[in-house]
N, C-alpha and C positions, 0 to 999 in steps of 0.2 A: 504494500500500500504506500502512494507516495503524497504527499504535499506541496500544495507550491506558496512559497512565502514571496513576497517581493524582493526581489536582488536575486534569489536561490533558490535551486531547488532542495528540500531536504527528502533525505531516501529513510524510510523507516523502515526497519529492519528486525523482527522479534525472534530471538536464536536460542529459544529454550530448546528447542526441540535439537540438540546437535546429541553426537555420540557422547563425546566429553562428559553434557549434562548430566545424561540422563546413568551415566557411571557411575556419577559422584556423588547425586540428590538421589534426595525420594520422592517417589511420584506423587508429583504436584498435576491437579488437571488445572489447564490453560485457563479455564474460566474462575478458579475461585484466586487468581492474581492480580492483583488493582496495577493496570500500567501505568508508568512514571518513562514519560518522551524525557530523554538524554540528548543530549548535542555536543557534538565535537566536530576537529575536523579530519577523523578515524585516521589515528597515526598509531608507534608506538607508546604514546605518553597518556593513552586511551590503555594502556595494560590493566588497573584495576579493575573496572569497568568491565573488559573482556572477562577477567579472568573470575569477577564474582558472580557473574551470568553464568559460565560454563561449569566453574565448578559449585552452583547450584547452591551461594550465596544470597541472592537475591531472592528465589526461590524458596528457600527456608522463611526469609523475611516474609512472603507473601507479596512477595513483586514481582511484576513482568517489566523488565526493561528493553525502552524500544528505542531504538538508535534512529538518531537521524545527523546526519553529516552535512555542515557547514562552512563551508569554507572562508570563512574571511569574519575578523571581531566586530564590525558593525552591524551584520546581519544576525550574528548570534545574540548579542546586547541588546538587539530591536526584539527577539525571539523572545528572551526569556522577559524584559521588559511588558510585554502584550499578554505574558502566560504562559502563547504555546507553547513554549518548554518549560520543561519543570526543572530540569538539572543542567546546567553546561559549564564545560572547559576553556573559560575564557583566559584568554592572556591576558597581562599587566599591560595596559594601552593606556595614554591619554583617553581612548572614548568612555573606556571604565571609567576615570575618577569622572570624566565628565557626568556621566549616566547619575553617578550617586551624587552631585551638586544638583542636580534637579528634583530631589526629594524621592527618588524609586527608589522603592523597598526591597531591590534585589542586594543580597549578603552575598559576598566571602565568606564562606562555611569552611574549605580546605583545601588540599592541594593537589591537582592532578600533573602539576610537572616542577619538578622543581633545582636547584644546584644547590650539592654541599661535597665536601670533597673526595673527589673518587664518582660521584656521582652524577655525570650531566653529559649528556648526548648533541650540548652544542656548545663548541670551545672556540677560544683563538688557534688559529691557523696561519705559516706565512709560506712562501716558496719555499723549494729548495734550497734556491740559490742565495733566501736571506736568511735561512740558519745558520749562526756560528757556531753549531755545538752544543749554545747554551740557551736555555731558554728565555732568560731572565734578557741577557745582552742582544737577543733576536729579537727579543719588543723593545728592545730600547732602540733598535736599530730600524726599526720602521719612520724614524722621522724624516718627512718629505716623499712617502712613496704614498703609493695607491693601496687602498683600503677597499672590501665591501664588508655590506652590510645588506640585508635584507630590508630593512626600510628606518628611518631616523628615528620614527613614532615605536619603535619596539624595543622590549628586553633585548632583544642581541646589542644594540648599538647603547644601550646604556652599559652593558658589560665591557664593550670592546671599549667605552672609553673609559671606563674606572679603569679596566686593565692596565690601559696606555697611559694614566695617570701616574698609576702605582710606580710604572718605569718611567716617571719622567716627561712624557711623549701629552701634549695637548692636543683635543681635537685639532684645532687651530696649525697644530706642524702637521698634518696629515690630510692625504686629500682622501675624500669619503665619495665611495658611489654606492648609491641604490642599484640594487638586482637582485632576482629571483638567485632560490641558493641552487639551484642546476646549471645559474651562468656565473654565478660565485665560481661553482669549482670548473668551470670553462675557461674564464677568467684568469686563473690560478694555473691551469694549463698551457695556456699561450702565452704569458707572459705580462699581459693587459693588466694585473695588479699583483700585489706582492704580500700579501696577506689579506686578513679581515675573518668573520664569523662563519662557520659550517654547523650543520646541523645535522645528525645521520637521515635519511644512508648516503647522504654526498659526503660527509664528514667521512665516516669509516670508509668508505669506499676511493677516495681521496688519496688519503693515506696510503691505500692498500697498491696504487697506482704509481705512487712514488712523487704525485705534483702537490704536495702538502707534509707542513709537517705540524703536529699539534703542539701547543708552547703555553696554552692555559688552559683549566677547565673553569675559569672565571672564579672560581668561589670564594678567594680572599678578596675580590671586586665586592662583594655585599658585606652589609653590615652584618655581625654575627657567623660568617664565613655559610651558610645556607638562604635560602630563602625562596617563594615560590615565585616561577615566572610564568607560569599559568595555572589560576585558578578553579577551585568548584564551588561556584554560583549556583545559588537557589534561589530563585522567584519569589516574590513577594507571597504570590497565591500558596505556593508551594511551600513554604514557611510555616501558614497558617495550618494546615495539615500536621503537625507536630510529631504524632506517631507516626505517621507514613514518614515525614521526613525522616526523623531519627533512625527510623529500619531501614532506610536504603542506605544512610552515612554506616552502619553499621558493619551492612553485606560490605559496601565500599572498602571500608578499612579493611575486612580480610581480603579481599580482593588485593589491595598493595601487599599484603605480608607475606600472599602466596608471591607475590612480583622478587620482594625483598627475599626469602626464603630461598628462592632460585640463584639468587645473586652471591646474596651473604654468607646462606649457610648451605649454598650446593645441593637445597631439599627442593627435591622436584621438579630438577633444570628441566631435565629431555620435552617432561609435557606439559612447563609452561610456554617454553620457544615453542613446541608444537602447536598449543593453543592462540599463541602470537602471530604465530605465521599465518593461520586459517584466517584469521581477520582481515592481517595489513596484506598480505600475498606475499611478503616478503619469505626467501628462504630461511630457516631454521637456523642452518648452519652461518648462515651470516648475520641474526637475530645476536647469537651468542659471541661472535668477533665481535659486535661492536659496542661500543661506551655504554654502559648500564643508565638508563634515564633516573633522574632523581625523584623519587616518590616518598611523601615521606610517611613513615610508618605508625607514626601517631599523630598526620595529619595539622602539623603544626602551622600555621599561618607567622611569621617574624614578623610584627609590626614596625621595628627598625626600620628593613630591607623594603615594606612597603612603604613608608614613609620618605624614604632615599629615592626609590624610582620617581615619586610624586614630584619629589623635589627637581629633580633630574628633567624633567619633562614641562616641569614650569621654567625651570632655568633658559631652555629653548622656546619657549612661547605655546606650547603647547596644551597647558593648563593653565587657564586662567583665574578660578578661583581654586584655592587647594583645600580639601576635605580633611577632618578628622577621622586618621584611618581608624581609629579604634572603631568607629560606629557604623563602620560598613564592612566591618568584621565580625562575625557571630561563630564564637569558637564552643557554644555548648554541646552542639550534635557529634562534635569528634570528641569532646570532652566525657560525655556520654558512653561514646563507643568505645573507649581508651578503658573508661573506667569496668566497663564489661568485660571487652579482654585483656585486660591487665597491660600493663607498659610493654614495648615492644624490648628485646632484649637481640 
């Protein structure tokens, strides 16, 4: 069944019914499930989400989770702003703090992508040919060249420039071009720039190619060395649902621990990448080569780290009036679910 929103089409998608599922739950029939429409823009940083569907997470909860895929944050913000979505994967944009200066009642609840260290599937990159060896003196050594960046308005471009700070490097000594991250590492191939942000599978893939080489995974760029760079958004309406809410953040959090679990503690690698792959199409085997996405396991929002993007984005004219992050933050529903299954370890 599909919908069509203005700007987009979103594709809905309900996947109880997979092998996976029906291994791992117990039979739930489809009708006594209350659906909850999800929105993302079906990547890997959609892993909890996958994996509390399949392994029959949400299911226990008494949810049916129905996917619909978004591509781009002002269509998604308009979505869940209106209702028709209940849950979405919004990045850290200027259109976010704008949304919440306008008095909507959609929350930061938790974190569907985030950097802490070891953990992030989008780092600094520069050529070959600007590595010295060292990591630290190859970003120092990007001043005067060519940079990308996937768009100004984004987490990557506030990263790349804390990064370039930390060594010294001002946006200001750098020249910055906007592209797509498939002409990033095109880019990066020909010669046309000499670093700037990747994001997998250009990122892994990159590397694996030899016209990149990775020199940050951003995370001493945020305050507190973690923080989310794309969020889980809950709608105003979907808020007021209290119990319903609470049971899907619930499913949700096991859903990232089964993520974490595969990473950290090597429990149940083969068929989470297996479950991974069925979604993104991407292969298995190169699910596991590349950078571990940051999820975080007891769904911590850093108000710090959101308070520094805000800044960050006003400093360039892009925020005009700036919000108190605290109040567009509602940390009880993971607070809740933490408290259920105990701290992550």
């Amino acid at each position: 069944m599909a919908a069509t929103y203005t700007g987009a089409t979103l594709t809905r998608r309900a996947m109880l019914g997979t092998g996976a599922a029906l291994l791992c739950a117990p039979a739930v029939h489809a009708a006594d499930l209350t659906p909850v429409n999800f929105a993302s823009v079906n990547a890997l940083s959609d892993a909890g989400v996958f994996l509390a569907d399949d392994l029959g997470y949400f299911a226990k909860q008494g949810i049916s989770c129905q996917y619909n895929t978004i591509g781009n944050a002002p269509t998604l913000i308009t979505a869940v702003i209106t209702g028709q979505i209940d849950v979405a994967g919004v990045a850290i944009t200027p259109g976010l703090f704008a949304a919440t200066q306008r008095g909507i009642g959609l929350k930061i609840v938790g974190d569907k992508q985030s950097i802490r260290p070891g953990y992030s599937n989008t780092r600094m990159v520069v050529a070959p040919k600007s590595f010295t060896g060292d990591k630290a003196t190859s970003i120092a050594g990007l001043r005067g060249k060519s940079l990308g960046v996937s768009a100004q308005g984004s987490t990557a471009f506030y990263l790349m420039a804390k990064t370039l700070a930390k060594h010294g490097v001002a946006l200001s000594d750098v020249r910055v071009m906007e592209m797509e991250y498939a002409n990033i590492a095109a880019a990066l191939t020909n010669g046309a720039i000499e670093g700037g942000m990747l994001l997998d599978p250009f990122l892994t893939k990159s590397i694996q190619a030899g016209t990149a080489v990775e020199v940050s995974d951003c995370a001493d760029a945020i305050p507190g060395g973690r923080g989310s760079i794309v969020a889980i958004v809950y709608s105003e309406q979907f808020i007021a649902k209290r119990d319903l809410a609470q049971r899907w953040m619930l499913a949700y959090l096991r859903g990232v621990r089964a993520y974490n679990d595969a990473y950290v503690k090597n429990k149940g690698r083969d068929e989470v990448f297996a479950l991974l792959a069925k979604h993104t199409h991407i292969d298995p085997k190169f699910i596991a080569e590349s950078f571990p996405i940051g999820l975080d396991p007891d769904q911590n929002v850093n108000l710090a780290a959101l308070a520094d993007f805000q800044d960050f984005f006003a400093s360039l004219g892009m925020v005009h009036q700036k919000s108190d992050v605290a109040q567009i933050v509602d940390s009880e529903f993971a607070e809740h679910a933490v408290a259920a299954l105990g701290k992550y370890e």
